[in-house]
C-alpha positions in Angstrom: 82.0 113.1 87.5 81.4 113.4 91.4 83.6 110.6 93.5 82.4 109.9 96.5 84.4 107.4 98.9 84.2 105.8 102.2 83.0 102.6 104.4 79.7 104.0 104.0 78.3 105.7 100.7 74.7 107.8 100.4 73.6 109.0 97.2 71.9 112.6 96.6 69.9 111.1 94.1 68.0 108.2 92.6 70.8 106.2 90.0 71.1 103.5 87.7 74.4 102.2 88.4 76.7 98.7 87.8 78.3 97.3 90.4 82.0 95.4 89.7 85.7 95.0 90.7 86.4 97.4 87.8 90.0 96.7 87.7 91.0 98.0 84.3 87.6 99.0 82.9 87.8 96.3 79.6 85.3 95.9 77.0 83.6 93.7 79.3 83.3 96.5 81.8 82.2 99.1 79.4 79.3 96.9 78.6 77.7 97.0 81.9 78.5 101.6 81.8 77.1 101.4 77.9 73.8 99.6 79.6 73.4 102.0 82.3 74.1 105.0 79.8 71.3 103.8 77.6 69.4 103.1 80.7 69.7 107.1 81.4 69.9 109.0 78.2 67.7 106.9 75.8 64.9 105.0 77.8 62.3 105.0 80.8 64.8 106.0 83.4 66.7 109.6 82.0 65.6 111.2 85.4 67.7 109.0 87.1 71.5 109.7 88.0 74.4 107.0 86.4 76.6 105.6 88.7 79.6 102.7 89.4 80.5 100.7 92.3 83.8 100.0 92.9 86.2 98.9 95.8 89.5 100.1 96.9 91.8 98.1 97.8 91.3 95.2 95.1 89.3 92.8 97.0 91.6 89.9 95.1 94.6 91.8 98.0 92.6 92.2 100.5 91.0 88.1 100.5 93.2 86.2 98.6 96.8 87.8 98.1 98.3 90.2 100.0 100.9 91.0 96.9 98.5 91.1 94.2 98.9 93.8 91.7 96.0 95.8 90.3 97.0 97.0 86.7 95.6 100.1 87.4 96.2 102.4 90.7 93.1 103.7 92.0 94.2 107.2 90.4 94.1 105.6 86.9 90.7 103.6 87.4 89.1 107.3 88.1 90.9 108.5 85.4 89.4 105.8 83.1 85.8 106.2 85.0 86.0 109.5 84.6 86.2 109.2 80.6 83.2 106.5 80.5 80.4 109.7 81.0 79.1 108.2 84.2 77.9 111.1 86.6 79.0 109.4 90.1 82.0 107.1 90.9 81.0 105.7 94.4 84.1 103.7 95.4 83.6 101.6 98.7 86.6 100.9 101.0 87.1 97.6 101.2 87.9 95.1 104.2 87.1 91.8 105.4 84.5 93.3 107.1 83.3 94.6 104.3 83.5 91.4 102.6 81.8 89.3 105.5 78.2 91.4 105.3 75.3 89.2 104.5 73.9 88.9 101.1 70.9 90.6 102.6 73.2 93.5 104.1 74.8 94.2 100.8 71.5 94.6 99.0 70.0 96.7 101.6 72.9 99.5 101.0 72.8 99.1 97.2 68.9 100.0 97.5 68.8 102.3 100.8 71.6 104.3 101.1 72.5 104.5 97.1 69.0 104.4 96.0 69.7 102.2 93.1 66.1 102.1 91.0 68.2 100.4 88.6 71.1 97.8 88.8 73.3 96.5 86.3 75.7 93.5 86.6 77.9 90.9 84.5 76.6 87.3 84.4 78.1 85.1 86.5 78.2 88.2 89.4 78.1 87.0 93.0 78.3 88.8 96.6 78.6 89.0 100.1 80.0 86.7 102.9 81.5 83.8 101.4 80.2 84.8 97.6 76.8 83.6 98.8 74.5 86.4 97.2 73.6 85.7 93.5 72.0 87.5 90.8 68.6 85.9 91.8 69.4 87.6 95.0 69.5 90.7 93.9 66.4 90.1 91.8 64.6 89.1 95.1 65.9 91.7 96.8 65.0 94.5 93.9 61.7 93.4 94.2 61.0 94.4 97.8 62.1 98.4 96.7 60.5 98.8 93.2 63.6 98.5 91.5 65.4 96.4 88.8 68.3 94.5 87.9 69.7 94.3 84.5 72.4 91.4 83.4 74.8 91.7 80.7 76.6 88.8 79.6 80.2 87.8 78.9 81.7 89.9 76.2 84.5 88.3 73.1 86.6 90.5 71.6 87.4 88.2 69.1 90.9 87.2 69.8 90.0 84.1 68.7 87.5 82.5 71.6 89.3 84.6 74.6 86.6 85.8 76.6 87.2 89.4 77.5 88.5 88.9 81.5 91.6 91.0 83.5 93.0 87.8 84.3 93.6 87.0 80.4 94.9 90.6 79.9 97.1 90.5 82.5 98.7 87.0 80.8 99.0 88.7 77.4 101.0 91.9 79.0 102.9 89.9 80.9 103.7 87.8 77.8 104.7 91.2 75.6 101.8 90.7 73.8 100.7 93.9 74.3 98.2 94.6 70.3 95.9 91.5 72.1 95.7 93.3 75.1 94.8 96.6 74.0 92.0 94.9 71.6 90.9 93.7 74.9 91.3 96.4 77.1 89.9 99.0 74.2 92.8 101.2 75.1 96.5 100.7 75.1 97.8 99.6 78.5 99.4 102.9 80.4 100.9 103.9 83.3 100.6 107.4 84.7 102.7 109.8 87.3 104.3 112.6 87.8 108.0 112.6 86.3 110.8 111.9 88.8 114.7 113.1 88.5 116.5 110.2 87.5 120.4 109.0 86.6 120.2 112.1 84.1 121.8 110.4 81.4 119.6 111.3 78.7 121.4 114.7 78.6 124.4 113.0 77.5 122.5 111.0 74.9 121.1 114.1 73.4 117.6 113.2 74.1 115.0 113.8 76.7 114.1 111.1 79.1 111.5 111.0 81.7 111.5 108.2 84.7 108.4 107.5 86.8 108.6 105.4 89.8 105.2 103.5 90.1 104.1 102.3 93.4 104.7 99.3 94.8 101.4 97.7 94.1 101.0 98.7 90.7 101.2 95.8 87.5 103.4 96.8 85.0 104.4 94.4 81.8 107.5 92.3 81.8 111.2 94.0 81.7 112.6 94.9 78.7 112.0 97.8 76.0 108.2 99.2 74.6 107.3 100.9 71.5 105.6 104.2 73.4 103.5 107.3 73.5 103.1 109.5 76.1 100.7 112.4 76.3 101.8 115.6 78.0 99.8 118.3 78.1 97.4 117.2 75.8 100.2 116.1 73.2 101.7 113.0 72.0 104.9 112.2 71.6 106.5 109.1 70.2 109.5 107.2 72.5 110.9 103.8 73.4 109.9 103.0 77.4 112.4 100.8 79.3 110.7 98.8 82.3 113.3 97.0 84.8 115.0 96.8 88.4 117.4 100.5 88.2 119.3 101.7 91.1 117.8 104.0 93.1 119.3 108.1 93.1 120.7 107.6 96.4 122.6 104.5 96.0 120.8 102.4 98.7 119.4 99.5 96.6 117.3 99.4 93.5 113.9 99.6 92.5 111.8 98.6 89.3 111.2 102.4 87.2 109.8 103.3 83.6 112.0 105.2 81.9 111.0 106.7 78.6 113.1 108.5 75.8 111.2 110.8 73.8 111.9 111.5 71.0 110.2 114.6 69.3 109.9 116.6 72.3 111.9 119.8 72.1 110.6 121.7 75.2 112.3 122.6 78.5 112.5 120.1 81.8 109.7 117.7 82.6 110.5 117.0 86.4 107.4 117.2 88.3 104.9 116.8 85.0 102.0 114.8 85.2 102.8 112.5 82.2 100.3 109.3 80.4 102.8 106.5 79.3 101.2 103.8 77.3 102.6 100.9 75.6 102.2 100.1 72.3 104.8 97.1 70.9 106.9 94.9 72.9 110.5 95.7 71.6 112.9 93.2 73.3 
């Protein structure tokens, strides 16, 4: 997968490609890649490239609320693009400016300067200054370049009637409720990082423990104790993941840290290993 970033994006190639907030990549999501994957492997269009828009910051902090937390990092969304088979991530940085171009604007770059033949969207999907742009804007728009949009419409997962939407996974993992979020998700819920020197007191516990410090503006579940895996070098290994406020090495104040005990690892230190943490079971 090639990622290309910036205020202003131009593709090398013709693409099909679907065009979201793509905060955590749900089912929902992975409807609108498995329709541009068809699109490219299977029918009319396999000369074309696959691609997905994206913006960075979350437009929801940039507009709305300045402390909004993504549940992914920006790292971990390319990390979870990069796993969907698409050929270019084309990740937009986002502003109000960005926010404030004209229906008409937004279009023109989608079908210009990304040379969209193809476009693929969730129902419901609106755009530009003030929300203003509509899919039967785009379709109007399409028109006037020979290209196409495609809509794919809301996905249930079948916890009961919950439509598939971050906002409803975000409820469930920050009610501990984490088997209905990963049946919405598709995936367990994870955090990843590089492994930090912490209090140390795993030594004198007799297992291994690893911390990671998110940053700031990452979502993480509520405090308290997760059934967990974490992948290391392409293994798994079974532990219990403490999330909550722990002071800080230093001493000068305290700050909120993931702190795993493993407990079938047998290898040497982990400081400064790129470690996947995901959580499986809400403990207590």
């Amino acid at each position: 997968m090639i990622t290309l970033r910036g205020e202003k994006i131009c593709m090398p190639v013709p693409c099909v490609l679907a065009v979201g907030k793509f905060e955590c990549f749900h089912l929902g999501h992975r409807a609108l890649v498995s329709e541009i994957m068809q699109l490219v492997s299977g029918g009319i269009e396999t000369q074309l490239a696959s691609a997905l828009v994206m913006f960075e910051p979350h437009p929801y902090r940039v507009l709305v609320d300045g402390g909004y937390k993504p549940l992914f990092t920006g790292y971990e969304r390319e990390y979870l693009a990069g796993g969907l088979g698409v050929d270019y991530l084309l990740e937009y940085q986002f502003s109000r400016d960005f926010a404030a171009l004209k229906p008409e604007e937004f279009c023109r770059r989608i079908f210009e300067e990304l040379r969209a033949r193809v476009v693929v969207v969730g129902a419901g999907y609106r755009f530009g200054n003030k929300r203003a742009g509509t899919v039967d804007t785009l379709r109007q728009m399409a028109k006037r370049y020979g290209a196409q949009v495609h809509v794919v419409g809301h996905h249930g997962a079948g916890v009961g009637e919950v439509k598939t939407s971050t906002s409803t996974i975000r409820e469930l993992l920050g009610a501990g409720k984490l088997a209905e979020a990963e049946t919405l998700l598709g995936y367990p819920f994870f955090l990843m990082g590089c492994v930090t020197p912490g209090r140390r007191l795993g030594r004198t516990l007799g297992f291994p423990t690893i911390n990671l410090y998110p940053p700031a503006e990452k979502f993480l579940p509520a405090d308290g104790a997760y059934a967990s895996r974490v992948v290391l070098g392409g293994q798994c290994y079974n532990g219990v993941t403490n999330v909550g406020l722990r002071p800080t090495v230093e001493g000068a104040g305290a700050v909120r840290s993931v702190e795993t005990h493993l407990f079938d690892y047998e290898g040497g230190e982990l400081y400064g290993e790129h470690v996947r943490v995901e959580f499986l079971r809400f403990i207590v």
